[in-house]
Each structure stands twice: as C-alpha cells, then as structure tokens.
C-alpha positions as CSV (number, residue, x, y, z in Angstrom):
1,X,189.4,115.3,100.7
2,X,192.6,116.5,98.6
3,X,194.1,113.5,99.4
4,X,191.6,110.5,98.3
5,X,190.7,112.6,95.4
6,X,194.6,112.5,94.8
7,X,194.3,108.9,95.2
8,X,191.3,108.1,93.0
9,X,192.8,110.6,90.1
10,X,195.9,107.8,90.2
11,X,194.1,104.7,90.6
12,X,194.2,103.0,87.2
13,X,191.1,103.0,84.7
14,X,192.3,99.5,83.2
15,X,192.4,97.8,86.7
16,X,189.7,95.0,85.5
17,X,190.7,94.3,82.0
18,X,191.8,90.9,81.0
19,X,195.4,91.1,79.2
20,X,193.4,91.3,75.7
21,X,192.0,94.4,77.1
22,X,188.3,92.8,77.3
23,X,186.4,94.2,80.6
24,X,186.3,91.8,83.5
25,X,182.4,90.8,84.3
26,X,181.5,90.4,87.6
27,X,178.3,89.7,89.4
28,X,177.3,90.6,92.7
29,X,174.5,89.6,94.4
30,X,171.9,92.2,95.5
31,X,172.7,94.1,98.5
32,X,175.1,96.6,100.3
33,X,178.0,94.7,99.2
34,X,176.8,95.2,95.6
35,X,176.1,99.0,96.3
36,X,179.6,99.3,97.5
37,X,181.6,97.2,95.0
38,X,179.7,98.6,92.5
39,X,180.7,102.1,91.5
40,X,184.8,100.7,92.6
41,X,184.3,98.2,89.6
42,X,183.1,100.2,86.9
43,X,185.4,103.1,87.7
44,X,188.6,100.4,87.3
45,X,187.1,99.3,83.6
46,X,184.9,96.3,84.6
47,X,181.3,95.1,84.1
48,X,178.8,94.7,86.0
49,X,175.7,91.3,85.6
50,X,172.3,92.1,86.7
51,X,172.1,87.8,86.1
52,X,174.8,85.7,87.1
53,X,176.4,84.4,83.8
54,X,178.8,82.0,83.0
55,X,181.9,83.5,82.2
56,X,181.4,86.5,84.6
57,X,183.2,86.3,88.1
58,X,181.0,85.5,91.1
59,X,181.8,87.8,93.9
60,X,180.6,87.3,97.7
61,X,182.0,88.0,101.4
62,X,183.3,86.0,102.9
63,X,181.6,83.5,104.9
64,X,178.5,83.9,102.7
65,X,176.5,80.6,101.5
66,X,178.2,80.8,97.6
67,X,178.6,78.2,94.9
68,X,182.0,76.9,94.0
69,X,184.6,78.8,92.0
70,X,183.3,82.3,93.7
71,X,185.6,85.1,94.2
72,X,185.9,86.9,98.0
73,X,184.4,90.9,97.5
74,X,188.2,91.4,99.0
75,X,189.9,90.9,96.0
76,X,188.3,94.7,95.0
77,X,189.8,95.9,97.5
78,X,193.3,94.6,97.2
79,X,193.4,95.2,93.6
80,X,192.6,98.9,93.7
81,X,194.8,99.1,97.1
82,X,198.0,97.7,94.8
83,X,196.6,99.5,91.6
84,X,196.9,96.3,89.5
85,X,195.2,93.3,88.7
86,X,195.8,90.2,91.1
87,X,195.3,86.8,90.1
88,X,191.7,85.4,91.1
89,X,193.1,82.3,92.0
90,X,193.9,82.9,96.0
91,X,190.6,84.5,97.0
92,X,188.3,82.5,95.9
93,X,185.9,80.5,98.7
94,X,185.3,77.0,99.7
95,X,182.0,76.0,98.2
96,X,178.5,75.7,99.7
97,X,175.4,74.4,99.0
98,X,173.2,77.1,97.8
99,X,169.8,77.6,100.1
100,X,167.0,77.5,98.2
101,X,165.3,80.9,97.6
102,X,162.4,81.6,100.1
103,X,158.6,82.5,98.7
104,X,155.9,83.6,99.7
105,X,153.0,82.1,100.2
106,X,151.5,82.8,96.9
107,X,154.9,81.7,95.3
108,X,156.4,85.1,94.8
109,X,160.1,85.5,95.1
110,X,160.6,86.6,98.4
111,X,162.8,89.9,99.8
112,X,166.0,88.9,101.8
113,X,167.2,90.5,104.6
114,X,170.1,92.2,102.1
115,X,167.5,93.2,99.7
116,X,165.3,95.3,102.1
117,X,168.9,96.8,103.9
118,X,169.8,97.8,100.1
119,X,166.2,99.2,99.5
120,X,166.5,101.3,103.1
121,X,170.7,102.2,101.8
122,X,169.0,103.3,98.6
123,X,166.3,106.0,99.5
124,X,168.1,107.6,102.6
125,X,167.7,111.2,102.2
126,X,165.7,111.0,99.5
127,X,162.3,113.5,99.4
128,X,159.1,111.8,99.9
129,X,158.0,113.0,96.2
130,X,160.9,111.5,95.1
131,X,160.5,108.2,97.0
132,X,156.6,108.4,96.0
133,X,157.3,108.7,92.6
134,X,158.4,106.4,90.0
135,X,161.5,107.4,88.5
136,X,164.1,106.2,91.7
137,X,162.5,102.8,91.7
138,X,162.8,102.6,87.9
139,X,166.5,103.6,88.2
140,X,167.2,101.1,91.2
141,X,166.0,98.4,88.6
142,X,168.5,99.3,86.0
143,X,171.0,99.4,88.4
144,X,169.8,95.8,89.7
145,X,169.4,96.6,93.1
146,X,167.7,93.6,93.7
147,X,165.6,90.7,91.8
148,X,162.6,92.4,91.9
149,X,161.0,94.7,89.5
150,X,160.7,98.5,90.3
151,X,156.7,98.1,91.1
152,X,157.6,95.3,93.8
153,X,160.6,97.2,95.4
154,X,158.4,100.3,95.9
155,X,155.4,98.3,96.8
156,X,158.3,96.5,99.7
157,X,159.1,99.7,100.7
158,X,155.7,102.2,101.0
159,X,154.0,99.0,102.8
160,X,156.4,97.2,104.7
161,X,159.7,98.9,104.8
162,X,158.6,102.4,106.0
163,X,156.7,101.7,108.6
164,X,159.1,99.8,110.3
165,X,161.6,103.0,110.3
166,X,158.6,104.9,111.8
167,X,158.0,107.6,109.0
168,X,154.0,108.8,109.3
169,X,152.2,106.9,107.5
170,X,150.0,108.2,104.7
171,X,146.8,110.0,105.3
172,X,143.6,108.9,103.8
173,X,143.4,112.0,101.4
174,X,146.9,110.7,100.3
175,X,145.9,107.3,99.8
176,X,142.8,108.7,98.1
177,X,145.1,110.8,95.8
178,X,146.8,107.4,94.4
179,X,143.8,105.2,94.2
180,X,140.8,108.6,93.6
181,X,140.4,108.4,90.0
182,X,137.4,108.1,88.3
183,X,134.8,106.5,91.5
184,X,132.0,108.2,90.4
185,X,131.9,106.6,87.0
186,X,130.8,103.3,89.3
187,X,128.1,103.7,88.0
188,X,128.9,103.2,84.7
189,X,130.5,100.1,85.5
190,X,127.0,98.5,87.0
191,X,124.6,99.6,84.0
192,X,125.8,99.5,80.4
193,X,125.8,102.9,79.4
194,X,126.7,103.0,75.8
195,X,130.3,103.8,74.6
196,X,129.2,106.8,72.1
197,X,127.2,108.8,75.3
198,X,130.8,108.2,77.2
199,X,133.1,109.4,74.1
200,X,130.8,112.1,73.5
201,X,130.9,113.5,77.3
202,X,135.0,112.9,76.8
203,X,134.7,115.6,74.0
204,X,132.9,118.0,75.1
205,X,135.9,118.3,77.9
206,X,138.5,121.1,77.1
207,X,141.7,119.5,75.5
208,X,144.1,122.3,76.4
209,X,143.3,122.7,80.2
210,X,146.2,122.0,82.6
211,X,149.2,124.1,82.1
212,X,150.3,121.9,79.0
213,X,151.4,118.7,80.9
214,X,152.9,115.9,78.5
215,X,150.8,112.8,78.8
216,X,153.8,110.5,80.6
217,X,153.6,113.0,83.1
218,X,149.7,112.8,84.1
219,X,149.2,109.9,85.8
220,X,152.1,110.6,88.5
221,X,150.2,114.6,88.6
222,X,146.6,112.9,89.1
223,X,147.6,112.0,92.1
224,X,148.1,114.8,93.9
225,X,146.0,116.9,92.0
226,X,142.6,114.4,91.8
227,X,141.8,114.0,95.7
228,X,138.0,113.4,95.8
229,X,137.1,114.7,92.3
230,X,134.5,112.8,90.4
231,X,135.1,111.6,86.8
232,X,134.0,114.6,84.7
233,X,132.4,112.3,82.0
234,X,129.9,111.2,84.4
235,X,128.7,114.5,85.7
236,X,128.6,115.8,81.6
237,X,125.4,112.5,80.8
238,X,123.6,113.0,84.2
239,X,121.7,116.6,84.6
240,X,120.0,115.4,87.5
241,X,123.9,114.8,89.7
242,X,124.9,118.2,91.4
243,X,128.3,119.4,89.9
244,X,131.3,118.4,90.9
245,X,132.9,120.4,94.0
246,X,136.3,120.0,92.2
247,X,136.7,123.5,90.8
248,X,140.1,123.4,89.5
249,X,140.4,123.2,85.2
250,X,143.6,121.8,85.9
251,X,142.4,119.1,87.2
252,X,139.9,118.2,84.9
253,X,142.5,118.8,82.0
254,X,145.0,116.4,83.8
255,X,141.2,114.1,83.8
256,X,141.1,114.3,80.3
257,X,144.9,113.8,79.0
258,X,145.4,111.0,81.3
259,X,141.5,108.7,79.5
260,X,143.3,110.2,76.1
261,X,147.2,109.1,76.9
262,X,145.6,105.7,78.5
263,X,143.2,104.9,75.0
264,X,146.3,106.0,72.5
265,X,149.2,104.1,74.7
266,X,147.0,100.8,74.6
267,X,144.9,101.7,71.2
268,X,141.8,101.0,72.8
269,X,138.4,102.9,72.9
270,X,137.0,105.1,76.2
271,X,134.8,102.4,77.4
272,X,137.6,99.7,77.6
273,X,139.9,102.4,79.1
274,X,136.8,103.5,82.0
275,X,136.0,99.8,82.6
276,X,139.4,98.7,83.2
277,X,139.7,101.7,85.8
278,X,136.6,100.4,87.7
279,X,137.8,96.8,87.3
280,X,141.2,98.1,89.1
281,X,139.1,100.3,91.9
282,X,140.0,103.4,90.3
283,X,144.0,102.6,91.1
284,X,146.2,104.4,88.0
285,X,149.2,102.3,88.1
286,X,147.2,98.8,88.6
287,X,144.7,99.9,85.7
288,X,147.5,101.0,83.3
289,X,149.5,97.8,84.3
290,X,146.2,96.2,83.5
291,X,145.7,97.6,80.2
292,X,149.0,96.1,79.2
293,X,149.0,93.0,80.4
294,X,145.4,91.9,80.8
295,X,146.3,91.2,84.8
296,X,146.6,93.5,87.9
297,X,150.1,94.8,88.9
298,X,149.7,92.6,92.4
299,X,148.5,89.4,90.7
300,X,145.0,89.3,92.6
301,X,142.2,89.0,90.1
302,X,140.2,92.0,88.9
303,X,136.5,93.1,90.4
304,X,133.7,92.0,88.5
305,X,130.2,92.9,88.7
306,X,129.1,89.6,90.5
307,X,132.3,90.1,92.9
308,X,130.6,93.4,94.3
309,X,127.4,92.2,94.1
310,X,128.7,89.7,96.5
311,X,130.4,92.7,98.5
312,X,127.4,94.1,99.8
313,X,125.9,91.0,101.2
314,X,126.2,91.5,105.3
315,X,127.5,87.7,105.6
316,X,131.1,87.2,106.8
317,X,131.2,84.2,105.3
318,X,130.7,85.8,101.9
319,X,133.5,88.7,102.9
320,X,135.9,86.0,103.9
321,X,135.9,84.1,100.5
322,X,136.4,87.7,98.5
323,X,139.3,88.3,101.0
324,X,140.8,85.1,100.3
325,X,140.2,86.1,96.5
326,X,141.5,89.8,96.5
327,X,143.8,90.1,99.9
328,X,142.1,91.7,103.0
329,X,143.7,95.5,101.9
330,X,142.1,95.1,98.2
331,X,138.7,94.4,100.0
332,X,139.2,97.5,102.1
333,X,139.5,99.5,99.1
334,X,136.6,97.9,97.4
335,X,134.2,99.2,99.9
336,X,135.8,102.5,100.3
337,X,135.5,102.9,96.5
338,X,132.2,101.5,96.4
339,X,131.2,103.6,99.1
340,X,132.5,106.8,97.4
C-alpha cells in the first residue's frame, strides 16, 4: 500500500495536457473499460466526453469494432507507466465498420452486454436502500455510465439485472410500497367529484405532521412509509367509508407534503395532481414524470376511464389488446390497483 501510494503521489498531474497546457479530451465508451480509465485520466489532467466529440480522442481495446483514427485504452497505461505524455500516433487501431446499435422492439436503445457488466461493476456492495433509491442512479448518469438515463438504468437493473444474480426478489408489500399511493381515491377518478370538495379535504389535513421532512425527500419516504394506506382526502368527503387502518400521522403528513410538493413543483391544482396519480396506477415516480412531461416514465400510454372500463370485461380478447397497449406487467398492476 506504501508503495503504490508512493507511486501515485509521483505520477505527474499534467500527464494529459497538450503542450499549450489545454486538457486532453477523451471519450470512452460505456463500460468497464470506461470505469477503469476513468478516474486514471482525470487524475493525470484530462477530460472526460459523456458524447463522442470531434476533437476529443476516441479510446477502445483493442480488438474492439471502433471507427478510424481511435486510440488503444493502452496508451493510458503506458503514459502513466513512463510518467509522460506519448505520442498518439503508434496506438491507434485499424478501422472498422461500426455495427449498428441494437433496439428494442419498441425502438428504444437497447443495453449492451458492457452496459449491463458496468451497471452490475457499479452497485456491488452497495445497500439495497441505496440501490432502491434514486441518488446512485442519478450519479451513474453524471458520470455517463452508460447511454441511458438514470430511470432506464435502474429500471435495467431492479427488473432484469437482479434477478439474474439471484438476489430475492421484492415482496408484494414492497412492490405495494413503490406503486401504494393514493388507490383508494379510485374512486374519484370514475365519478367527477368536484375539485373544491377534494382541496377542501386536503386542508383540513395537518401541515406539520411528519417529523419535518423537506418536500424532495417525500416521495422516496412514501414508499416505505405508505404500504396499504388509503388516500386521506378520500376518507375526509365520505362519512359512510370506515377509517383508515393506517394509524401513523407520519404517514399521513408525508400524504399531504408529497399532493402539496407535486401541485407547487408543476403549478397545478389538487385535482390535476390526484388524476394524474390514478392515470399512472398510483406509481410516484411515473406520475411525477407524468406531471412534467405529459407522458409516462416507460412510454406506455396512460389509463383512461374507457381503458378500465374495458379491464373488467371477462373477454381475453379484450385483455389481450390492453396488454398490447400497456405491456403485460402494467395490466397486472391495473387490476391489482383496481382491485385495492
């Protein structure tokens, strides 16, 4: 340990500065390679692309499919083993036709085999909160990782990824904790209750209840606080409906911030904010992602009143056309919602 930190304290800081002491720019492509070049490149004074620009050297291994004028990942290597800049000229690769990039069958860009070993790299030993959460995935975007957008490289992972490596899959109260907001205001989305008796129940809910949370934080604490809790708006307009068996005020205060956070981020009234969650099955991140850009975070279409109407027809005819509309999971979770 003495010794490589020995070695790193003398490796030079200038290594990939051009002679007018402007920082090299390189761009790797997504992958291990990247992860390992990486932190070697900015600690020697260079740049790193997340897009492949023009002036910016094109790194790959060697014996990788690359376009002409690329530069072998050895030449890293060799400059930091001889501590000085080497010409680029001797390592870079013959040229090969780029393969076209794979998609999916509803024209997504597709994961490559590097991508999903980078993902896997990535989250080794890190907690299932963590992993669960947000803020990794956001950081593995700024870092450029991959192509992909934090959402899709968490969405590769929980569904696909994990599995594979055998980790237990989620329970149905977990699953229920992500997607459990806000069922029992179904109703509201099938009759057309009036936006001042929805606002009004908001209000009468305490605004202080829930240990102070700031509003960025609520939606990641609804959901593994919400669990089978009904909407608390819904219960406060209908005497007749037994109270809720959800006890906890934090819970209802994390209820409350999150509608509030949800109607100042996106400037928009309680009834747009409770219809969009019903639109989205109750899901937080697909309803916020909704609210922002008018479509659902995995590009299927929203639910509509007609669509659920359909839903409860006993015709597999009818179940197979709104599987081919939403995806075969999104109809699962339709009928568990709807059932709730």
């Amino acid at each position: 340990m003495a010794a490589r930190g020995k070695a790193e304290a003398g490796r030079s800081r200038q290594l990939f500065l051009w002679d007018d002491g402007r920082p090299m720019r390189f761009y790797v492509r997504p992958g291990l390679t990247k992860l390992r070049l990486a932190p070697l490149l900015l600690a020697g004074g260079g740049r790193l692309c997340r897009i492949q620009e023009p002036d910016a050297v094109l790194l790959a291994q060697p014996g990788e499919q690359a376009p002409g004028g690329a530069v072998s990942a050895e030449y890293v290597t060799e400059c930091i083993k001889r501590n000085q800049r080497l010409p680029l000229e001797p390592f870079r690769l013959p040229a090969a036709p780029p393969p076209p990039p794979a998609a999916s069958p509803r024209g997504r860009l597709a994961f490559t085999e590097a991508e999903d070993a980078a993902l896997l790299q990535a989250v080794r030993g890190r907690g299932e909160r963590r992993v669960g959460g947000r803020a990794l995935w956001k950081e593995l975007e700024r870092a450029g990782l991959t192509r992909h957008s934090w959402q899709a490289m968490r969405d590769r992972y929980l569904r696909h990824l994990r599995p594979l490596r055998g980790e237990p899959k989620q329970t149905e109260e977990e699953r229920a904790r992500g997607m459990g907001i806000f069922e029992a205001a179904n109703r509201e989305f099938e009759s057309d209750e009036s936006e001042s008796d929805t606002s009004d129940a908001l209000e009468e809910l305490p605004t202080q209840v829930g240990g102070g949370k700031p509003p960025g934080e609520t939606a990641s604490g609804l959901k593994t606080g919400m669990e089978d809790c009904a909407f608390p708006g819904t219960q406060l307009q209908r005497e007749d409906r037994p109270r809720s068996t959800c006890s906890s005020s934090r819970v209802v205060g994390e209820v409350v911030k999150t509608m509030r956070h949800f109607m100042e981020r996106f400037n928009v009234d309680l009834f747009t904010v409770t219809q969009a969650f019903l639109k989205n099955t109750g899901e937080v991140e697909t309803t916020s992602y909704f609210l922002q850009t008018g479509q659902r975070l995995d590009g299927y279409p929203v639910w509509s009143r007609e669509d659920d109407l359909e839903l409860q027809k006993d015709d597999e005819h009818v179940r197979s056309k709104l599987i081919a509309k939403f995806g075969a999971e999104n109809v699962a979770k339709r009928v568990a919602f709807r059932k709730s």
